[in-house]
C-alpha angles and dihedrals in degrees: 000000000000119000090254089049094050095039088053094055089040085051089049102041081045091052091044093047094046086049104047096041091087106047079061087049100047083056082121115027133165137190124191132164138173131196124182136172130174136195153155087287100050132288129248133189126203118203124192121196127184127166125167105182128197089269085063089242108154128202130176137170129176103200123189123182110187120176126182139156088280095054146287125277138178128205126196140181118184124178123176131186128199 
């Protein structure tokens, strides 16, 4: 194998390698934001939660609390995957 021929597969299994490391390391990802105001009509907080683990198992759920002088709510929507 010449030096340019062997730089180049080096260069390649290198590439492959760097690419495929983090879909081992996201086995068990999660994703969760919240967001929350208040003011003189009522306040009101939203949470998103996501979480797929190494089993593939998937959850999600979209919460929003909301509270006024009228009355307090809350509203949720869950979905899983095995």
């Amino acid at each position: 194998m010449t030096p340019r021929r062997r730089a180049l597969f080096l260069t390649v299994l290198a590439s492959g390698l760097a690419l495929g490391a983090p879909s081992v390391a996201a086995a068990d990802a999660s994703f969760h934001s919240s967001f929350g105001a208040a003011g003189v009509e009522g306040a009101t907080m939203t949470v998103v939660h996501s979480h797929a683990d190494e089993d593939g198992k998937v959850t999600y759920e979209y919460v929003t609390y909301t509270a006024s002088m009228h009355g307090a709510a809350v509203d949720r929507t869950t979905s899983a995957a095995k």
